[in-house]
C-alpha positions in Angstrom: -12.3 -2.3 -3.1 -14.1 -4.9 -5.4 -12.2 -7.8 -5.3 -13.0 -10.7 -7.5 -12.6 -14.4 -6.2 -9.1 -15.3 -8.3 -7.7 -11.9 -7.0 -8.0 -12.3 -3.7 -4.9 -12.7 -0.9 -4.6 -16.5 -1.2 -3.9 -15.8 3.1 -2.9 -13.2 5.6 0.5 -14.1 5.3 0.5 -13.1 1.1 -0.3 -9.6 2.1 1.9 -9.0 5.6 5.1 -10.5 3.1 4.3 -8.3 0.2 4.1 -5.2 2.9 7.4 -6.7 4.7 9.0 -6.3 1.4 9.3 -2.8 1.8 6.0 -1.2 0.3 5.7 1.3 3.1 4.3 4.5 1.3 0.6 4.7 0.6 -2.1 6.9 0.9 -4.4 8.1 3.9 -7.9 8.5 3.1 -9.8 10.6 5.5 -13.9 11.9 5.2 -14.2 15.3 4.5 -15.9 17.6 6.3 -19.7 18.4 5.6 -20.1 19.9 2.0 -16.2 19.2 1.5 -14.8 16.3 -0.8 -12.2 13.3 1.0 -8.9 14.4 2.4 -6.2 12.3 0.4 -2.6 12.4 1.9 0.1 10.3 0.4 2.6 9.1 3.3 5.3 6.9 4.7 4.1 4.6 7.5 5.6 2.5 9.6 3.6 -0.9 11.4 3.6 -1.4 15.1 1.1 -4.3 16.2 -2.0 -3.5 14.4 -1.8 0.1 14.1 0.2 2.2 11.6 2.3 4.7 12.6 2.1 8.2 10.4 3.3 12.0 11.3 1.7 14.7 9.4 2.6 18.8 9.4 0.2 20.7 12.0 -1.5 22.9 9.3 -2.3 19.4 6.8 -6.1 20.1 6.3 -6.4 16.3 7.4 -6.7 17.3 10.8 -10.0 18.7 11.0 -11.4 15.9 8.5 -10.2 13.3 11.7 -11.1 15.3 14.6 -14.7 15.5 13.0 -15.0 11.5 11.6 -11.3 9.2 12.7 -12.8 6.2 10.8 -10.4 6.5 7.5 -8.6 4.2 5.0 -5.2 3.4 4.4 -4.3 2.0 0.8 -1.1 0.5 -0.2 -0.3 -0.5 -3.7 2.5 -1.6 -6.3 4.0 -4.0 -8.6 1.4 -2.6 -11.0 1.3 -2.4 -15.0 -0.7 -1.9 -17.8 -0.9 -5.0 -20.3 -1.9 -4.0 -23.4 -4.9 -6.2 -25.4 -2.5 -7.8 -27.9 -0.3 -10.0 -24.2 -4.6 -11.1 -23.7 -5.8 -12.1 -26.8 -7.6 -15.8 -26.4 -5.9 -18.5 -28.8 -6.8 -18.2 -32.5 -8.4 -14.3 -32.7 -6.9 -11.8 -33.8 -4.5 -10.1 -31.8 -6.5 -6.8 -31.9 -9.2 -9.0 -30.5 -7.2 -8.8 -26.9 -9.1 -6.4 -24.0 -6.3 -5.3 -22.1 -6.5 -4.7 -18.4 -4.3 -3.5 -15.5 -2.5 -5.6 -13.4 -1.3 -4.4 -9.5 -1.1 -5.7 -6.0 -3.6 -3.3 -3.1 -3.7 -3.7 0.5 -7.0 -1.4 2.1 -6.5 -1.0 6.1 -9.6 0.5 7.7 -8.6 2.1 10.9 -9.5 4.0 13.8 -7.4 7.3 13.8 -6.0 7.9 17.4 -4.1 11.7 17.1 -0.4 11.7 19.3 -0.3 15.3 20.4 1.9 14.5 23.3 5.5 15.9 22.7 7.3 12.7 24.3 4.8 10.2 22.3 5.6 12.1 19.4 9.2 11.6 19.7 8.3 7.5 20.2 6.5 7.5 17.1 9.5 9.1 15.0 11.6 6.9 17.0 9.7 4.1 15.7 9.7 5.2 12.7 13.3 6.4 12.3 14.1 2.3 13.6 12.1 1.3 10.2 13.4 3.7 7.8 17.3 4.5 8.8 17.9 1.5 11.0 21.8 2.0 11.1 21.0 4.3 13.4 22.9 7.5 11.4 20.5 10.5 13.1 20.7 12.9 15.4 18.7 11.1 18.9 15.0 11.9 18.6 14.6 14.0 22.1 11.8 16.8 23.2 14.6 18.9 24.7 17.3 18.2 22.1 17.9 19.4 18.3 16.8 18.9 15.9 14.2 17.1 16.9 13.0 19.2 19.6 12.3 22.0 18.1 10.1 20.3 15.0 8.0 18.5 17.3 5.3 21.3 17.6 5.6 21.3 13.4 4.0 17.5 13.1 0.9 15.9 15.2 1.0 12.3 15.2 -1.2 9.6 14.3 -1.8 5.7 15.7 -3.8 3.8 13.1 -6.2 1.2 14.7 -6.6 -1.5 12.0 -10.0 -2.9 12.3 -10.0 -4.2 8.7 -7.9 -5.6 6.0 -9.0 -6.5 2.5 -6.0 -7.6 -0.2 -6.0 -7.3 -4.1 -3.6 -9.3 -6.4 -5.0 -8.7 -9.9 -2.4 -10.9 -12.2 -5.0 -12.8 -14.1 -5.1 -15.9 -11.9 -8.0 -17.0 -13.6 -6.7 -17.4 -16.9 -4.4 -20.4 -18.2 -1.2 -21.1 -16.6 0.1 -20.8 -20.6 -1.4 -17.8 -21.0 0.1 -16.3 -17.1 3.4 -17.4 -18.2 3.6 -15.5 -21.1 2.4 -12.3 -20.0 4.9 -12.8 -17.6 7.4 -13.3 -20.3 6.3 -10.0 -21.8 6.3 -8.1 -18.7 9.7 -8.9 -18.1 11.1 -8.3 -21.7 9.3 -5.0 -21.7 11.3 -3.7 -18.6 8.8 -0.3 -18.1 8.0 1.2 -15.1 7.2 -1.6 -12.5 7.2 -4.5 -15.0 9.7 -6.2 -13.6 8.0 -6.7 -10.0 4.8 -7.4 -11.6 6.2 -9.9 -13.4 7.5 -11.5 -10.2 4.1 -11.4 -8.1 2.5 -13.0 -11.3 5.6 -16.0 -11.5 4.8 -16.2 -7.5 0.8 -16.4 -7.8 1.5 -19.0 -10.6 3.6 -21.5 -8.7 1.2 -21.1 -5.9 -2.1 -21.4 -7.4 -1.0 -23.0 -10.8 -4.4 -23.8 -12.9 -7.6 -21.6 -11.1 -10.0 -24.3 -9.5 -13.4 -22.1 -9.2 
């Protein structure tokens, strides 16, 4: 992922808050097999130390891609929107003038895939996961010998995500004026599309962080 200086996580703390926040879908990128294009599986995940946490169904072609090569990507993004070339015009040309651009936030882990075959790690990892996604605790108890559960386990294979990289993107046009930020801003947030809204927000929190870009 090219990331240009102005874009980049201003700390480790930027990106581990903007996951926090409850981006926890993204999408496993796995090598494909000789001949054979990527494997691309969009997926809940849960964190657990430095791995990710993700079950997939038994016959998910992914498999055999990660058995062959379990060096893969995992890619996270949001808050994203298009800004049309009018919001980026520079001062005094004509509106038309404007290039327009996109605007999102991407967090790239580069893992290690480690499969969980075992039926009683299997049921620790949807434990794990069921604690992240339906913390209130309203399911059935995740047990090898007990339904539901029990009987789904051979269904899914497991997967422990060994993060051995981490690269963050926050395109919001940090390297433009703070005038010029604060408007699009404005516009994102009249507009009210799609994810507007948050974008808006992550460019408002970049702003009072950064303020004016110092090369």
């Amino acid at each position: 992922m090219f990331i240009q200086p102005w874009d980049a996580s201003l700390d480790e703390a930027e990106w581990q808050t903007w996951i926090a926040e409850g981006h926890d879908f993204g999408q496993l990128s796995v090598n494909g097999l000789p001949g054979h294009p990527p494997v691309a599986v969009p997926t809940h995940f849960t964190g657990d130390g430095d791995h990710l946490l993700i079950h997939l169904a038994r016959p998910n072609p992914a498999w055999k891609a990660i058995e062959h090569d379990p060096n893969v990507l995992f890619t996270v993004f949001g808050d994203y929107a298009f800004i049309p070339g009018p919001w980026r015009a520079d001062a005094g040309t004509p509106p038309t003038d404007g290039v327009p651009t996109s605007y999102y936030t991407a967090v790239q882990f580069t893992c290690r895939a480690h499969i969980v075959d075992d039926p009683e790690d299997k049921a620790e990892l949807l434990r794990r996961q069921l604690a992240h996604f339906q913390p209130d605790g309203d399911h059935a108890p995740v047990a090898v010998d007990q339904p539901p559960y029990g009987r789904m386990l051979p269904g899914i294979r497991g997967l422990r995500l060994e993060v051995t990289d981490v690269v963050a993107k926050f395109k919001y046009d940090d390297h433009k004026a703070v005038e010029h930020r604060t408007a699009v801003a404005d516009h994102l947030t009249a507009r009210d599309q799609g994810l507007d809204v948050p974008a808006a927000r992550r460019q408002r929190n970049r702003l009072a962080r950064i303020g004016p870009w110092k090369p």
